[in-house]
C-alpha positions as CSV (number, residue, x, y, z in Angstrom):
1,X,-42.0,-31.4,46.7
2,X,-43.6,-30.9,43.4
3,X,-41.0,-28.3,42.0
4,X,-38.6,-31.1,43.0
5,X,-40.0,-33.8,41.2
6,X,-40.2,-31.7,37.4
7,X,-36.8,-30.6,37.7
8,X,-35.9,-34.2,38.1
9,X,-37.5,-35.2,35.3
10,X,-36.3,-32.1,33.1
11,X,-32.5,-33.0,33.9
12,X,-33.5,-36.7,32.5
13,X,-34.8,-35.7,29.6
14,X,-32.6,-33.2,29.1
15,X,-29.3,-35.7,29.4
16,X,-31.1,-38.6,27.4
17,X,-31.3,-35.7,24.1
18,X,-28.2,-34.6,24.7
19,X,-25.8,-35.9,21.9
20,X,-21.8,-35.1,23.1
21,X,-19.5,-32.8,20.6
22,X,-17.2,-35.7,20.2
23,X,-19.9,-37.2,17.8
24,X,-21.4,-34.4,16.2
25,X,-19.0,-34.5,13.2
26,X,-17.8,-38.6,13.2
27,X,-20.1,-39.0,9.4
28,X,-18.1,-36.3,7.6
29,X,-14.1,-35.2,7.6
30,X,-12.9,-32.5,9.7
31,X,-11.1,-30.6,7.1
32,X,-11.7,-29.5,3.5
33,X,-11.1,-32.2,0.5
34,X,-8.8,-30.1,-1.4
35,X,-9.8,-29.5,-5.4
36,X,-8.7,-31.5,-7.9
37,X,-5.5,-30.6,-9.7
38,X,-6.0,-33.2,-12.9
39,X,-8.5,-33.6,-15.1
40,X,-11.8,-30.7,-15.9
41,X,-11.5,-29.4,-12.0
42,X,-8.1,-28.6,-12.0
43,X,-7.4,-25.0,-11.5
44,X,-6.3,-23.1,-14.8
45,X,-4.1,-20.3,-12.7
46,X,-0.6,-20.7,-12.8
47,X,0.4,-21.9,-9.0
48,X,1.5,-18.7,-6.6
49,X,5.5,-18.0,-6.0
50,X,6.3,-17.6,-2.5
51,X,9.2,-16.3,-1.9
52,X,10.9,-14.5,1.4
53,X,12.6,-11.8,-1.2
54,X,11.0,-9.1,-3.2
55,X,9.9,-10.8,-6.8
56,X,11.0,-7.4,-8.3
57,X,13.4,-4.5,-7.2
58,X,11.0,-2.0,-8.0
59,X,10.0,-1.1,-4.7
60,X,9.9,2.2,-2.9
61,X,11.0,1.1,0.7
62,X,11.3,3.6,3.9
63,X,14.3,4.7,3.9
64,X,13.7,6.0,0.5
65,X,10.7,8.0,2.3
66,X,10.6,11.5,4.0
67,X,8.0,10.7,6.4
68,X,8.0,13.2,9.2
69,X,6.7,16.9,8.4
70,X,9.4,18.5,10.1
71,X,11.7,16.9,7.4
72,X,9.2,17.9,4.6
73,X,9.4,21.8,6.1
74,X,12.5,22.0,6.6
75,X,13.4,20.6,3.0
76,X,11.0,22.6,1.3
77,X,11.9,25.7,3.0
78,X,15.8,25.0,2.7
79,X,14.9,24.8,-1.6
80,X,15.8,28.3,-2.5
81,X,15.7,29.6,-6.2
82,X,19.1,27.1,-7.3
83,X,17.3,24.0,-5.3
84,X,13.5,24.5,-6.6
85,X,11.5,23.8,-10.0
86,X,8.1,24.5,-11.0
87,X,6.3,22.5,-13.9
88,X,3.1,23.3,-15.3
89,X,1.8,20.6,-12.7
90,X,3.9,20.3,-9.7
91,X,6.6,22.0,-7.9
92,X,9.8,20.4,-6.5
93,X,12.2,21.7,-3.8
94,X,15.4,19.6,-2.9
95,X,18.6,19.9,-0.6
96,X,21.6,17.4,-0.7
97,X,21.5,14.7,2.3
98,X,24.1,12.8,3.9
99,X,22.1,9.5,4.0
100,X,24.3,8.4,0.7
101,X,20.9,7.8,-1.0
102,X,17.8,10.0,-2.2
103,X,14.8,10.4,0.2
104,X,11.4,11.6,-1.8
105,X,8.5,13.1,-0.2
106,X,5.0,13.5,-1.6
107,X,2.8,17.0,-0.9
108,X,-0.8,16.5,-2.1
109,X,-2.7,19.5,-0.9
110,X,-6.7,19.0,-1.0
111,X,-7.5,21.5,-3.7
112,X,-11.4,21.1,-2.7
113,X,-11.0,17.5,-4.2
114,X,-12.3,14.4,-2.8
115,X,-10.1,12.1,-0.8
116,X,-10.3,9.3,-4.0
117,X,-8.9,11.9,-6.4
118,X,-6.0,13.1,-3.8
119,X,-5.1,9.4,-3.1
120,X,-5.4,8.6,-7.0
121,X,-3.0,11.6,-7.8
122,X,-0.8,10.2,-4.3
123,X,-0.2,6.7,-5.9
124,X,0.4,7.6,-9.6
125,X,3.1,9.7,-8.5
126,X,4.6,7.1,-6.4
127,X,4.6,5.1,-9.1
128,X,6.5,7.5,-11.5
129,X,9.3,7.9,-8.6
130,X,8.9,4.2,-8.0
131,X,9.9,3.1,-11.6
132,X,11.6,6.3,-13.0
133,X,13.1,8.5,-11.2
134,X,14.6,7.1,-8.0
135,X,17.2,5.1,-9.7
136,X,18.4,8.0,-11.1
137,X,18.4,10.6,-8.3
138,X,22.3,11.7,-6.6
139,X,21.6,11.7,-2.4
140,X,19.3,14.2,-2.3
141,X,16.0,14.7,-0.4
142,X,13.7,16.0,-3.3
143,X,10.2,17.1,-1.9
144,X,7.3,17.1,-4.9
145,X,4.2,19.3,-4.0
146,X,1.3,18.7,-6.8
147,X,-0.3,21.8,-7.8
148,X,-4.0,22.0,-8.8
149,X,-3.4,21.2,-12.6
150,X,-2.0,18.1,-11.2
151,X,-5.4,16.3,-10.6
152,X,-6.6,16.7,-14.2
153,X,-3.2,15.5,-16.0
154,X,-2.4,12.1,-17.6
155,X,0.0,9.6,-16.3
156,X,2.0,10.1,-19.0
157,X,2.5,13.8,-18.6
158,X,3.1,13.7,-14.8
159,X,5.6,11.1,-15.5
160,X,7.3,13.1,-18.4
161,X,7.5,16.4,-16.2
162,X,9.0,14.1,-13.3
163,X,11.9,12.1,-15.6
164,X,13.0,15.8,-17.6
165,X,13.5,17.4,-14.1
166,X,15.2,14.6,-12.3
167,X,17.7,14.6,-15.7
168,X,18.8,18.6,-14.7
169,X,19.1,17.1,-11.3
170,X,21.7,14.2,-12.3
């Protein structure tokens, strides 16, 4: 009868201190007061585009891509002595395509680098293709294997060893 009684009284207590959800937040508004757009609070950065089509036409899409190994073997092993280059830093290996457009494909062995030096070396020589070479390639599928000197050159050799063989390509 006891037990009875205190859990009685617990449930009471516990409903009167009981305060619903529904007015938890009524003082303040439910969403954030956006900033100010006049005045000393007003943000300095220009206001972001947004747009459903590519700001610029530098891009380096898919279909642009050799993305399956077997496609990067069989490229690379279709290069003989007429279809293959070697530079001081990389060495390239190409076959004509039927796609009507050039597919590139990147080979960035380890070397007994670190994976921020192989992915530094990855990107900068995306962004040579990207910007200067794949407007300029005929359908080919063109397969670029850094070598070991690669990791150490500048940007702006890389990028002139790229543009003077894509010109013997053309």
């Amino acid at each position: 009868m006891y037990g009875s009684d205190v859990s009685a009284a617990k449930s009471a207590a516990h409903q009167q201190a009981w305060i619903s959800r529904a007015d938890e937040n009524s003082l303040g508004p439910r969403h954030t007061v956006p900033p100010a757009q006049e005045g000393s609070q007003a943000s300095h950065r220009p206001f972001s585009i947004q747009t459903s089509e590519p700001v610029t036409s530098e891009r380096y899409p898919r279909r642009v891509r050799i993305t399956r190994g077997s496609e990067l073997t069989a490229c690379w092993e279709a290069g003989h002595e007429a279809h293959r280059r070697r530079t001081q830093h990389l060495d390239l290996a190409w076959r004509h395509n039927l796609s009507g457009h050039a597919r590139l494909g990147l080979i960035v062995p380890r070397h007994q680098s670190t994976a921020v030096t192989r992915n530094r070396l990855r990107r900068r020589l995306r962004e040579i293709l990207r910007r200067a070479v794949l407007h300029r390639l005929p359908p080919i599928d063109l397969v670029i294997r850094a070598r070991r000197s690669a990791y150490t050159a500048s940007f702006a050799a890389l990028r002139a060893e790229l543009t003077e063989v894509v010109e013997t390509l053309t």
